[in-house]
C-alpha positions in Angstrom: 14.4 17.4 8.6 11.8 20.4 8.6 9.5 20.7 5.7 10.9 24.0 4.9 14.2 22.7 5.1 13.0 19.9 2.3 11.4 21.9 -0.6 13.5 24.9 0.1 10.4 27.0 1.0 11.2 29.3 4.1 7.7 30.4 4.5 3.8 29.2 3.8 0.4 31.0 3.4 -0.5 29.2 7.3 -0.4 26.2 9.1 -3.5 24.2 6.7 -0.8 25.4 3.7 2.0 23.4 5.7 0.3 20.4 6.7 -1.1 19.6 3.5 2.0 20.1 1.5 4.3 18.0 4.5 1.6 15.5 4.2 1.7 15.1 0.8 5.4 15.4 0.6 5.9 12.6 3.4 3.6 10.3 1.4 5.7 10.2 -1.5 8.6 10.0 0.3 7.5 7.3 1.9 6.3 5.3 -1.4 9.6 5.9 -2.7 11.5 4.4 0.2 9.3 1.6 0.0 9.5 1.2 -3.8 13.4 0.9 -3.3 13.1 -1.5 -0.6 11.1 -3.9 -2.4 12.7 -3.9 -5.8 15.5 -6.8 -4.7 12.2 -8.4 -4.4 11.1 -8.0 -7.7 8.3 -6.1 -6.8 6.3 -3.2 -7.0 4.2 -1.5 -4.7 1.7 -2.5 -5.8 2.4 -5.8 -6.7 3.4 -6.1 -2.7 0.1 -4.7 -1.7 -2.0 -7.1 -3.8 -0.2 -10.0 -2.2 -0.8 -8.7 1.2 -4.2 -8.7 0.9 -4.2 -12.4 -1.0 -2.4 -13.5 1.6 -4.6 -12.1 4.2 -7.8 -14.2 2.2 -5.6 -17.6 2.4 -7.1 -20.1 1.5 -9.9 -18.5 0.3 -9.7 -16.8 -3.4 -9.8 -13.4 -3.6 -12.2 -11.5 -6.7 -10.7 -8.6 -8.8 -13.4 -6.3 -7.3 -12.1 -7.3 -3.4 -8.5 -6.7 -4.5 -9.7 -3.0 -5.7 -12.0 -2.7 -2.7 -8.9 -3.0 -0.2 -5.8 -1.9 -2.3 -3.4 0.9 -0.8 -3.7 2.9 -4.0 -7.0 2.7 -5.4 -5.4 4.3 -8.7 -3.5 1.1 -9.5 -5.2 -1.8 -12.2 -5.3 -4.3 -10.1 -6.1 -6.4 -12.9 -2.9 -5.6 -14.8 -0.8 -6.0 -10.9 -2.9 -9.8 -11.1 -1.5 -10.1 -14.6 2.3 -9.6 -13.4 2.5 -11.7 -9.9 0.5 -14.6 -12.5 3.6 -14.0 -14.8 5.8 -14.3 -12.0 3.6 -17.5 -10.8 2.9 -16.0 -7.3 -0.8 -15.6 -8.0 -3.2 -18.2 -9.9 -6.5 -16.7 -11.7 -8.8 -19.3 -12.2 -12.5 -19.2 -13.3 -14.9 -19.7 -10.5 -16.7 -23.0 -10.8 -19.8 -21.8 -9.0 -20.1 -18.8 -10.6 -18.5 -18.9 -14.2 -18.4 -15.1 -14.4 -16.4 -14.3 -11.3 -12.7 -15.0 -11.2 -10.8 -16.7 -8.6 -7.4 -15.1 -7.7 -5.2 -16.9 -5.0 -1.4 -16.6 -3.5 0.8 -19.6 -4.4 2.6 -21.3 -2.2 5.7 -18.9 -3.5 3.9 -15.8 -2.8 3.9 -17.2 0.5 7.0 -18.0 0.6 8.1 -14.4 -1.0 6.4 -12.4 1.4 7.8 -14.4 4.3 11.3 -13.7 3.4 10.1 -10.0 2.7 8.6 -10.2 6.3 11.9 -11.1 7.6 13.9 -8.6 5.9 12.6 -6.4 8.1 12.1 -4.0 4.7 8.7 -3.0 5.7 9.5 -1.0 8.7 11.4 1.5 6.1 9.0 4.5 7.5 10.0 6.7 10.1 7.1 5.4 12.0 8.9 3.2 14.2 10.6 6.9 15.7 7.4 7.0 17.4 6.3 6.2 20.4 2.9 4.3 21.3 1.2 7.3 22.3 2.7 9.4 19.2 1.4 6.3 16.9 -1.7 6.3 18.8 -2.6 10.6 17.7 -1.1 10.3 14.6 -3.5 7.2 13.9 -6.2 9.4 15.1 -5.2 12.7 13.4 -4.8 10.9 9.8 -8.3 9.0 10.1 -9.7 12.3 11.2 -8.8 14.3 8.1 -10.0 11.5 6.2 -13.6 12.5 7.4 -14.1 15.1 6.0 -16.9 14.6 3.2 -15.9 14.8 -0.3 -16.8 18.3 -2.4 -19.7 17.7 -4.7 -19.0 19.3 -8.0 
């Protein structure tokens, strides 16, 4: 479905105007497709992402600062997200013994075993992506990293 067609807006100021507002539109549309496919998980966003990327360190442990360092939404508290897949024992937290400042965070083996069965679900390929073709995937990749560039404004 068109943009337009979406938010009920025939018309925009030009083509930047569009893109910005379809890109920021499809976003959330996509995080809330997402957020509905992992709930009969039990988890959030989030809470999926962090996992990812523990799983991704396995075996090795994983420090609050790496978690932030590669997280999806760098707006989340990933030490609150740590807090919740603890309560839900499918992360550990355990002091470093080499270091007793830094903090060890790992996957258990049922975070494993979670994100296996959410891998076979099949619930991750929720986006519209897989529409695409290689080539398609292949500009789109390119275009997104390319408007990412673009250097910050410097109040």
């Amino acid at each position: 479905m068109r943009i337009e067609d979406e938010i009920k807006q025939p018309t925009f100021s030009n083509e930047q105007q569009k893109a910005h507002i379809n890109l920021v539109y499809t976003a959330g549309w996509l995080q809330l497709r997402q957020a509905v496919a992992f709930k009969p998980f039990g988890l959030t966003l989030p809470q999926f992402n962090i996992l990812r990327i523990l799983r991704g360190q396995h075996p090795c442990p994983a420090t609050v600062a790496l978690l932030i360092d590669r997280m999806l939404d760098k707006t989340s508290n990933a030490s609150r997200i740590v807090d919740r897949l603890e309560e839900k024992r499918l992360a550990t937290r355990r002091v470093c013994p080499a270091n007793r400042r830094a903090v060890d965070i790992r996957i258990t083996p049922a975070g494993l075993d979670l994100l296996d069965r959410i891998d076979r679900s099949g619930v991750t390929h929720v986006s519209g992506v897989v529409q695409l073709s290689d080539a398609e995937l292949h500009q789109f990749n390119a275009l997104l990293d390319k408007i990412r560039s673009v250097k910050p404004v410097e109040n």
